[in-house]
C-alpha positions as CSV (number, residue, x, y, z in Angstrom):
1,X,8.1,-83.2,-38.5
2,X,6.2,-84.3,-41.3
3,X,3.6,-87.1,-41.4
4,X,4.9,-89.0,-43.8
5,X,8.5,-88.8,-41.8
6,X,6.6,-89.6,-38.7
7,X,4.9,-92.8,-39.8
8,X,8.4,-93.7,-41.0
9,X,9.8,-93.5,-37.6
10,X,7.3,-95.3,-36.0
11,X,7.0,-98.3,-38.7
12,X,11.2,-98.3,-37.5
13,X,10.7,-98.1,-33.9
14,X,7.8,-100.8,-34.1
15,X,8.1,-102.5,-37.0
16,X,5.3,-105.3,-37.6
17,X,6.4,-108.6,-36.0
18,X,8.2,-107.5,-33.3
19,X,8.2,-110.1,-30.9
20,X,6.1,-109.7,-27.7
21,X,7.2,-108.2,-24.5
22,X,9.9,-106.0,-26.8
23,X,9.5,-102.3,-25.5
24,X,11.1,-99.2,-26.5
25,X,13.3,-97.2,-24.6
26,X,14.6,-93.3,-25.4
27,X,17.9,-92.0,-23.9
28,X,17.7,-88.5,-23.7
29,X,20.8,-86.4,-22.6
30,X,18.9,-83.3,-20.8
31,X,22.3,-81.0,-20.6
32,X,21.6,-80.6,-24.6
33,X,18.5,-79.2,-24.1
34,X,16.9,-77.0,-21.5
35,X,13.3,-78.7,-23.1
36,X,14.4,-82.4,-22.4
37,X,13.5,-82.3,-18.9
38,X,11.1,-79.9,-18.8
39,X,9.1,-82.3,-21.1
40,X,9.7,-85.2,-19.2
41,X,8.4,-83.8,-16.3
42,X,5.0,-83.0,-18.1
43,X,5.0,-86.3,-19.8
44,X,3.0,-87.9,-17.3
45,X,5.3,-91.0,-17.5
46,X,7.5,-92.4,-15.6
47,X,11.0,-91.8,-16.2
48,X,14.4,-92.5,-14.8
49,X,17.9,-90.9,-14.5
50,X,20.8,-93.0,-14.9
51,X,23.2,-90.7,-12.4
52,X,22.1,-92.5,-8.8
53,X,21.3,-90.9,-5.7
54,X,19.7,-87.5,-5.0
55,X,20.3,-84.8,-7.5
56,X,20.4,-81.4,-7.4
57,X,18.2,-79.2,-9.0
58,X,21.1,-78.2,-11.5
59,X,22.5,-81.9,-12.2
60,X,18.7,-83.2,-12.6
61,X,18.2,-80.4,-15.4
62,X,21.4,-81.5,-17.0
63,X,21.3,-85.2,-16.4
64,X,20.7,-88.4,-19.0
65,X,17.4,-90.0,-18.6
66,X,15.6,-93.6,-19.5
67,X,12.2,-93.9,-20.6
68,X,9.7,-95.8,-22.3
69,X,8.0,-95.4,-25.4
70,X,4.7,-96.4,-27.6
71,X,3.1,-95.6,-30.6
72,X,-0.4,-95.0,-28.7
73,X,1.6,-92.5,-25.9
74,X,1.2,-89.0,-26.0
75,X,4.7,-87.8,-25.3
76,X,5.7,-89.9,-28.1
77,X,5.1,-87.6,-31.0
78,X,5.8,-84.4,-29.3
79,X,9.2,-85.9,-28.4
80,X,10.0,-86.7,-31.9
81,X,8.7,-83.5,-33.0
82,X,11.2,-81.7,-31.1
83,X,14.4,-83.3,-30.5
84,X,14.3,-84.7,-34.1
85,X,17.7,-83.7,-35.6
86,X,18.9,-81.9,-32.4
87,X,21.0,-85.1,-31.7
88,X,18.8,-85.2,-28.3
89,X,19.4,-88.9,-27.6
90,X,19.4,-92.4,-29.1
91,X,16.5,-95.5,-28.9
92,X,16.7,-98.6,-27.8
93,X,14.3,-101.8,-28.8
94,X,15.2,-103.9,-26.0
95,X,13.0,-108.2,-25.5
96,X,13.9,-107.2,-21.1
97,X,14.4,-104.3,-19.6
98,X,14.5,-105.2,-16.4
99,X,18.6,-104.6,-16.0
100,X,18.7,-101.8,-18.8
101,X,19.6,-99.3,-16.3
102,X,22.3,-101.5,-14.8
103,X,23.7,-102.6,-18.1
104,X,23.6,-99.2,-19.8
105,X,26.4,-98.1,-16.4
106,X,28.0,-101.5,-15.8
107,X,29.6,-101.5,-19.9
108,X,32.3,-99.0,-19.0
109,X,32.6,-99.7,-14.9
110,X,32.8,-96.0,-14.7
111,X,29.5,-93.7,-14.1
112,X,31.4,-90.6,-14.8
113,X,32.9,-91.9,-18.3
114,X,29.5,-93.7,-19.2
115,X,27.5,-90.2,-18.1
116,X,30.2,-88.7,-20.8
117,X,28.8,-91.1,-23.7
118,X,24.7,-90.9,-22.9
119,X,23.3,-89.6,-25.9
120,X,26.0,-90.2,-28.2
121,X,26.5,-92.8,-30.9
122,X,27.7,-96.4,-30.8
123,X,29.0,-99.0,-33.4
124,X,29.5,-102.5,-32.8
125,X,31.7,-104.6,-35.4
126,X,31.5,-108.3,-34.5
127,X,34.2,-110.8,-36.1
128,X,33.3,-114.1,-37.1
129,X,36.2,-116.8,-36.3
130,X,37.0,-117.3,-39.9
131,X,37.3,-113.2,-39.9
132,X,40.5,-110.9,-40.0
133,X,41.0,-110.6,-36.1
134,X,42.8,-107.7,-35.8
135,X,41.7,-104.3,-34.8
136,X,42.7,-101.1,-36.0
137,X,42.1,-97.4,-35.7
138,X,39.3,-95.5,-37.2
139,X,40.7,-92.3,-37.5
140,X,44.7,-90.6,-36.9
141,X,45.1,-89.4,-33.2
142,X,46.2,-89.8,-29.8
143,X,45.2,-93.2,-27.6
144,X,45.5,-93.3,-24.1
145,X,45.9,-95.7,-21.4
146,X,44.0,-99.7,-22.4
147,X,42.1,-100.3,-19.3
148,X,41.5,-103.6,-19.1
149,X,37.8,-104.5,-17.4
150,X,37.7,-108.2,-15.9
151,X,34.7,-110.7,-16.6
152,X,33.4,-113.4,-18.2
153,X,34.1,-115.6,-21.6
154,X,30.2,-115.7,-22.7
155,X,29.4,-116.8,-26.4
156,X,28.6,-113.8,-28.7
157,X,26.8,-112.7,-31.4
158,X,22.7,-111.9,-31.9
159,X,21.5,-115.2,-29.5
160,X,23.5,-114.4,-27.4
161,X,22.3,-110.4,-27.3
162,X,18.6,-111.8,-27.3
163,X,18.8,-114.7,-25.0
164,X,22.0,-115.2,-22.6
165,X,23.2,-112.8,-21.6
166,X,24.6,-109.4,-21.7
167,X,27.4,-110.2,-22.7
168,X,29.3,-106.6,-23.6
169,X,28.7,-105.7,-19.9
170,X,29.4,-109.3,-18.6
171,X,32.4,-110.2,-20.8
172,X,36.4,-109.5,-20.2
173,X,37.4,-106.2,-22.3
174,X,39.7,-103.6,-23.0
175,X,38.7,-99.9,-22.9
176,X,40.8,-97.1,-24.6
177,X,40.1,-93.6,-24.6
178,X,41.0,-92.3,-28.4
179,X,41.5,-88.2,-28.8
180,X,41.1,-88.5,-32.5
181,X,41.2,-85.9,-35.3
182,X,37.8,-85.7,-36.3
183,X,35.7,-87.3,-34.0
184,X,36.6,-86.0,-30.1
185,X,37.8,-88.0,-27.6
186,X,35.9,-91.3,-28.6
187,X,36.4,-94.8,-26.9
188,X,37.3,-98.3,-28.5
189,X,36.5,-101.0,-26.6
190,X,37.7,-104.7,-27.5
191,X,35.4,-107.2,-26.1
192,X,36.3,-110.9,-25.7
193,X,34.3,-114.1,-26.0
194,X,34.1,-117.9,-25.5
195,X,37.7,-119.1,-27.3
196,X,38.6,-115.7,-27.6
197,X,40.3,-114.9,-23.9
198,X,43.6,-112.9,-25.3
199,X,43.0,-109.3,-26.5
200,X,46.7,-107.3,-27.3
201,X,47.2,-104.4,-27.8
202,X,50.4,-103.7,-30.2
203,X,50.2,-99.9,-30.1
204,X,51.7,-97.6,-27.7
205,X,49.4,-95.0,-25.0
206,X,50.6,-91.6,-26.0
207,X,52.2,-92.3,-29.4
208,X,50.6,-90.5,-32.1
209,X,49.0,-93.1,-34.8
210,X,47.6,-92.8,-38.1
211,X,43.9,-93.8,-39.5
212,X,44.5,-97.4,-40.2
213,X,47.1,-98.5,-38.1
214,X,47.0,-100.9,-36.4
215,X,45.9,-101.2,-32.8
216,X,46.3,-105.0,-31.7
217,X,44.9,-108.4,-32.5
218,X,42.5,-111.0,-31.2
219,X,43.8,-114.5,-29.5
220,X,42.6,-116.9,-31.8
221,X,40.6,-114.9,-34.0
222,X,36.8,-112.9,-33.6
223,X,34.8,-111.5,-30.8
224,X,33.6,-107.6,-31.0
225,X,34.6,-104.2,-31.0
226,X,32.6,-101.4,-29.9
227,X,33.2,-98.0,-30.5
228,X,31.9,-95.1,-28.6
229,X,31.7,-91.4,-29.4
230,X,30.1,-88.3,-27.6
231,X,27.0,-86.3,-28.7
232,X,27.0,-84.8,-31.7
233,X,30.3,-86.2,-33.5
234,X,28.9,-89.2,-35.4
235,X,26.2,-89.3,-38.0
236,X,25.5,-92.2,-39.5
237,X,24.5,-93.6,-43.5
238,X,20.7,-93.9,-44.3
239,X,21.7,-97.6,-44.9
240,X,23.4,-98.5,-42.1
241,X,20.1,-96.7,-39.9
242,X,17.8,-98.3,-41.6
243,X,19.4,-101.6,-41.6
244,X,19.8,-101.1,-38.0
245,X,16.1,-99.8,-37.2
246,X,15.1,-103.4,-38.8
247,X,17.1,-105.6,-36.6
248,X,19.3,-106.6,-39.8
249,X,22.7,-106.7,-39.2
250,X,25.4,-104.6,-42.0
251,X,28.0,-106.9,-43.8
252,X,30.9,-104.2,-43.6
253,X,34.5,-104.8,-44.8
254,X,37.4,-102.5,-44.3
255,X,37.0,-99.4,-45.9
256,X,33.4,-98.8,-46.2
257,X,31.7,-96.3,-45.0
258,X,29.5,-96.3,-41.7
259,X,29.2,-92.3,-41.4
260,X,30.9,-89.5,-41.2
261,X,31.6,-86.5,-38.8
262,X,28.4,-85.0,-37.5
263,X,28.3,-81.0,-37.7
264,X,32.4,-79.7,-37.8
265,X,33.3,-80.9,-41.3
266,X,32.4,-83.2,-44.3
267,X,34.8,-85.7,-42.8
268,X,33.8,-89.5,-44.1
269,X,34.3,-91.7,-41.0
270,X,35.5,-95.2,-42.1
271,X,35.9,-98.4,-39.7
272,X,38.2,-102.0,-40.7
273,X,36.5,-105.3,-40.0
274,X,33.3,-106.6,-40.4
275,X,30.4,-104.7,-38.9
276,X,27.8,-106.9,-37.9
């Protein structure tokens, strides 16, 4: 990696004015490198592996990990350095990350399913009220079973990521698993919010759809969707990264462009609403 790609990465990771007591966390998936945990063994930090319980010796070698990160560590650049490009994980700037752990596994209720997802790529599109509030898909395929997960009706949007709660782990939401063309088996998950109690689904489990179509509707009108998808199948635009690496938030209408499929084909990957 080159310096001047290195100081880039950091100024994004820690950007001046981050508020105090923000830390930075990297989620590294070991099984896609035999390095990964090797490394984090040498790191001299602590780090920790979101399966529970005792592992063995195979499983620990394959499984995905949590640990923090700083400019002045050593690991840092050695980490960047290597898993650069290799789609080795994500990061995460995070103001508490007391419950990271907890939240990362509680999202999808499943520890198998979430274990599936670690290291891949995820896209939230929040809906204003005055917004279109129906949800469609982002590519032609296949969906599966809508699981609905029960919770709470918290407020969303940023203050409510920042300071009340968690709410995509908290909140009722609706979890399908998508085997789409061009993009594996991803998952879309509907989340609800304070006014927004009702999420329907219109399409049919099993039924082939096309990119576009659409797959239900809001009650009322807003709230998020979230969209997950495995390593390696997502890579997204400069803008949208660097937007993101900033804390500013992407003004995205249907149509645009958020990515497109990472390594298979030139694929352009294109999501409806507005992604926030």
């Amino acid at each position: 990696m080159e310096m001047a790609l290195f100081d880039r990465v950091i100024e994004t990771l820690w950007p001046p004015g981050v508020p105090s007591g923000s830390s930075v966390w990297a989620i590294l998936d070991a099984a896609r490198d035999e390095r990964i945990h090797q490394a984090l063994r040498l790191s001299r930090l602590e780090y920790l592996s979101l399966y529970a319980g005792k592992l063995p010796d195979a499983l620990q070698r394959a499984a995905p990990y949590l640990i923090e990160l700083a400019p002045s560590y050593k690991f840092t650049r050695p980490l960047l350095e290597m898993g650069w490009g290799n789609s080795w994980g994500v990061f995460l700037r995070v103001k508490d990350a007391r419950n990271l752990r907890h939240h990362l596994r509680s999202f999808l209720r499943d520890p198998r399913l979430a274990a599936d997802y670690d290291g891949g790529a995820l896209v939230i599109s929040r809906l204003s009220l005055q917004d279109y509030h129906h949800f469609h898909f982002p590519d032609s395929g296949v969906p599966g079973d809508a699981v609905a997960i029960p919770g709470m009706l918290h407020a969303g949007g940023p203050y409510a990521i920042r300071e009340v709660v968690p709410y995509y782990s908290e909140n009722h939401r609706v979890v399908t698993p998508f085997d789409s063309d061009h993009f594996g088996r991803m998952l879309i998950v509907e989340i609800g919010a304070m006014t927004v109690g009702s999420i329907r689904q219109t399409h049919q489990a099993g039924v082939r759809v096309f990119k576009g179509e659409r797959k239900g509707f809001f009650g009322l009108g807003g709230s998020t969707v979230v969209l997950l998808f495995k390593p390696g199948f997502m890579a997204f635009d400069e803008d949208i990264l660097s937007n993101t690496g900033t804390g500013m938030e992407t003004y995205i209408l249907m149509g645009d462009s958020i990515g497109r499929q990472s390594g298979r084909c030139d694929a352009f990957y294109r999501i409806q609403g507005e992604k926030r």
